[in-house]
C-alpha angles and dihedrals in degrees: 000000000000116000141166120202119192124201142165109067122135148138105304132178121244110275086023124125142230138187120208122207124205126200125207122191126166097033137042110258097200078061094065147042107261120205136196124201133182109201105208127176098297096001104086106195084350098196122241111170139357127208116204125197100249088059100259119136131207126196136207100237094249088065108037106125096014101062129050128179125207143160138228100206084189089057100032081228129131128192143202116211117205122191125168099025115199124199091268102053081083118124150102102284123226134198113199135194094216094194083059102021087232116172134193128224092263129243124242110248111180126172126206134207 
């Protein structure tokens, strides 16, 4: 059975950073294009970053240069690394198999002033 489990989130500083791991099991995530999205009040499964499976990232423009996504084949993981987190960073963080429209559980990121 396919399955992505997120994991990683926590309480952060402002300006802190996190690093969110995804794991994939029952299909191959390289395979396939991997999403991450961020719902926010007003913003359902607001998008945040998409993995393709050549390797080539997109960005929604509030993250650019803060967040980068990237993927380990030999783990079937894919994370999200998040530098520089602003207040409103803040969410419950999704990884999603597009072709599927898989979704995990979702992980807790809260920022702190």
């Amino acid at each position: 059975q396919a399955q992505l489990v997120e994991s990683g989130g926590g309480l952060v500083q402002s300006g802190g950073s996190l690093r969110l791991p995804c794991a994939g099991s029952g299909f191959t995530l390289s395979d396939v294009i991997m999403t991450w999205h961020a719902p926010a009040p007003g913003k359902p499964r607001a998008w945040v970053a998409t993995f393709a499976p050549g390797g080539a990232t997109f960005y929604t423009d509030s993250v650019k240069g803060r967040i980068t996504a990237s993927r380990d084949d030999a783990k079937n993981e894919l994370y999200l690394q998040m530098d520089n987190l602003q207040l409103e960073d803040t969410a419950v963080y999704y990884c999603q198999n597009f072709d599927s429209q898989l979704w995990g559980q979702g992980t807790q990121v809260t920022v702190s002033s």
